[in-house]
ChimeraX commands (.cxc) that place a marker at each C-alpha (Angstrom):
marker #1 position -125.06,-44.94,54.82 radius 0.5
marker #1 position -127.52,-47.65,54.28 radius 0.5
marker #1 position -127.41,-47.44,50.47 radius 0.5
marker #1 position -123.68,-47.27,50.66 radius 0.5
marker #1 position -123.61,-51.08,52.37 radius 0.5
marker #1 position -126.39,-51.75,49.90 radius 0.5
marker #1 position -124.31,-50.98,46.74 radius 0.5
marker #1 position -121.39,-53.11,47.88 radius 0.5
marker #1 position -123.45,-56.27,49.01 radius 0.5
marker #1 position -124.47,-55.72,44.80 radius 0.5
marker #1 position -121.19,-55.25,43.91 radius 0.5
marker #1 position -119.78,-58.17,45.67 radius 0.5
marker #1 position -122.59,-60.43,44.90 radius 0.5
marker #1 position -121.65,-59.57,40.95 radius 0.5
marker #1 position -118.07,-60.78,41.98 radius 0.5
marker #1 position -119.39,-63.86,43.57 radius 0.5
marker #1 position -121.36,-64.55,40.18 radius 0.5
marker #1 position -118.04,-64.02,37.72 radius 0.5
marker #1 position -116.43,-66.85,39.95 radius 0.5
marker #1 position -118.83,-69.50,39.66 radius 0.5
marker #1 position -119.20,-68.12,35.42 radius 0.5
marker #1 position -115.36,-69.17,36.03 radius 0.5
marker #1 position -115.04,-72.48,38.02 radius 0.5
marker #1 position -118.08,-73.03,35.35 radius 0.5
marker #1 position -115.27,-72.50,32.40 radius 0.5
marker #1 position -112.92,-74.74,33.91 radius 0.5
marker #1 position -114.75,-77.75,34.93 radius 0.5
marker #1 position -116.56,-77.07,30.53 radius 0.5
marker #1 position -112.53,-77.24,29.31 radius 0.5
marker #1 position -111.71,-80.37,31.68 radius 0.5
marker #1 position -114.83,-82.28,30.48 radius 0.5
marker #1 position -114.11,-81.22,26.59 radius 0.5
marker #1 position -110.73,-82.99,27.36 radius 0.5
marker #1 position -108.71,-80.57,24.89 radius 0.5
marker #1 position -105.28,-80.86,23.70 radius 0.5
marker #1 position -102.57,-78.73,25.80 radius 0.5
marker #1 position -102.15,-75.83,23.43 radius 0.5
marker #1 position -106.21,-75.11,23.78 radius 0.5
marker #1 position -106.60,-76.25,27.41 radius 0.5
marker #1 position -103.79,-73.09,28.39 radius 0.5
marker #1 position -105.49,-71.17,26.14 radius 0.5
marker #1 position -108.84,-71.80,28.45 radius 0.5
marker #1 position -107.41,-71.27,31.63 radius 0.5
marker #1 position -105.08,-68.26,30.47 radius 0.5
marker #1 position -108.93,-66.60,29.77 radius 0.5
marker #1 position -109.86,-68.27,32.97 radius 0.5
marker #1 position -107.27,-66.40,34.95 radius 0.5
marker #1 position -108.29,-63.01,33.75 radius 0.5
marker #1 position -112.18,-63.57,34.40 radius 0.5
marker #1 position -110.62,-65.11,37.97 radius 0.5
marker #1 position -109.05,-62.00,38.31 radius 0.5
marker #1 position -111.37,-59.71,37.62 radius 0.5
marker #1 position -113.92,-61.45,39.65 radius 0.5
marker #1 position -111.82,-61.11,43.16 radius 0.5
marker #1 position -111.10,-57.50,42.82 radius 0.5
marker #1 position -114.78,-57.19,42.05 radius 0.5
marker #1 position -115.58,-59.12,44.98 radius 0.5
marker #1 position -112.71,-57.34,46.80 radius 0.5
marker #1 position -114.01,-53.92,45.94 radius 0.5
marker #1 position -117.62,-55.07,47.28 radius 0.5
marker #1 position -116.67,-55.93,50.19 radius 0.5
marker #1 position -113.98,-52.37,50.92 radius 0.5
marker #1 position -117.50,-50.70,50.17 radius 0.5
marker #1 position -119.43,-52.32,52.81 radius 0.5
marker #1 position -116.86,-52.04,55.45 radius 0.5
marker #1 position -116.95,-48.20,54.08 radius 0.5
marker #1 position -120.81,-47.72,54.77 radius 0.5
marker #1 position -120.43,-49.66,58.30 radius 0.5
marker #1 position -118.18,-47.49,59.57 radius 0.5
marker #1 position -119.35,-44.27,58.39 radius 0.5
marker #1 position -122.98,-45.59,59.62 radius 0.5
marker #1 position -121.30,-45.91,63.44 radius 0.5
marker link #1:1,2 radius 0.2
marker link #1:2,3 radius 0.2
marker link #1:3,4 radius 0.2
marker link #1:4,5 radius 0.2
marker link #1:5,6 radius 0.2
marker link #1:6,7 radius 0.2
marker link #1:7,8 radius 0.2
marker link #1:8,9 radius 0.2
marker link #1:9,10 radius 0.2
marker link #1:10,11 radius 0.2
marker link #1:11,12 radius 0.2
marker link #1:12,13 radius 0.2
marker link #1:13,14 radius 0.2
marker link #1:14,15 radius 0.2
marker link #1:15,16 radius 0.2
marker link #1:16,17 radius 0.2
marker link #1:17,18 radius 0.2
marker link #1:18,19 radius 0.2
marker link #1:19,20 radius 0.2
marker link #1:20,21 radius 0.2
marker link #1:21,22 radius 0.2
marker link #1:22,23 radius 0.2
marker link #1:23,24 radius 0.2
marker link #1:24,25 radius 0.2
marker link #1:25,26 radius 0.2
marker link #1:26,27 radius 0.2
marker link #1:27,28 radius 0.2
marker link #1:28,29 radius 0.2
marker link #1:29,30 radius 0.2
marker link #1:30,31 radius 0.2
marker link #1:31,32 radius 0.2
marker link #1:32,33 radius 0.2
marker link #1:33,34 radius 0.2
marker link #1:34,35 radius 0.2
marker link #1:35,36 radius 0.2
marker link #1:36,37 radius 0.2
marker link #1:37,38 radius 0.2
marker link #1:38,39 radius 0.2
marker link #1:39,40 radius 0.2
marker link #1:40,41 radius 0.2
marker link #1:41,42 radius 0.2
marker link #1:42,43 radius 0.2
marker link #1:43,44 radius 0.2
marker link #1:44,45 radius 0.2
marker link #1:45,46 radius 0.2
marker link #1:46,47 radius 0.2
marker link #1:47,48 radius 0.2
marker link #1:48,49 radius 0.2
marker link #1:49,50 radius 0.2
marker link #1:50,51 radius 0.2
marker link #1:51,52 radius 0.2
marker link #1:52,53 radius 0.2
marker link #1:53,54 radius 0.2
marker link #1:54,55 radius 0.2
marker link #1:55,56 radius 0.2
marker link #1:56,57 radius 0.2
marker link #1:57,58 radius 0.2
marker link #1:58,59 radius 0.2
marker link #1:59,60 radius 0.2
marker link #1:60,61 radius 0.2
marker link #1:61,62 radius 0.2
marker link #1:62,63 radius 0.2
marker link #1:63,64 radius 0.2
marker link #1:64,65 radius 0.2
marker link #1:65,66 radius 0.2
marker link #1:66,67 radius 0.2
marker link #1:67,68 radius 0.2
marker link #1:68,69 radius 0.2
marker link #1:69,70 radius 0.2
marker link #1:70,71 radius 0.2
marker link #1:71,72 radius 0.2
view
């Protein structure tokens, strides 16, 4: 189950990416220093990339826990 644990390391490292792509978003909008309307707007598409990131990461990381116990 080697390429199982393999996979998900991939998987979660792809996860790991999207959330520094989003901390990268915020600290762009902070620095920008936009008006309220336009700063929500920025983190309200921050939240979903957020989101998307931890159940990426999440999802990794239930796949390598998979392939280490099926390896035992």
């Amino acid at each position: 189950m080697n390429w199982l644990i393999i996979i998900g390391v991939i998987i979660t490292c792809f996860g790991l990416g999207l959330l520094f792509f989003t901390i990268s978003k915020i600290w762009r909008a902070k620095k920008e220093n936009l008006n309220e309307l336009a700063m929500k707007t920025q983190l309200q598409s921050a939240i979903a990339w957020n989101l998307g990131a931890m159940a990426c990461s999440g999802i990794g990381l239930m796949i390598v826990v998979l392939g280490a116990i099926l390896k035992a």
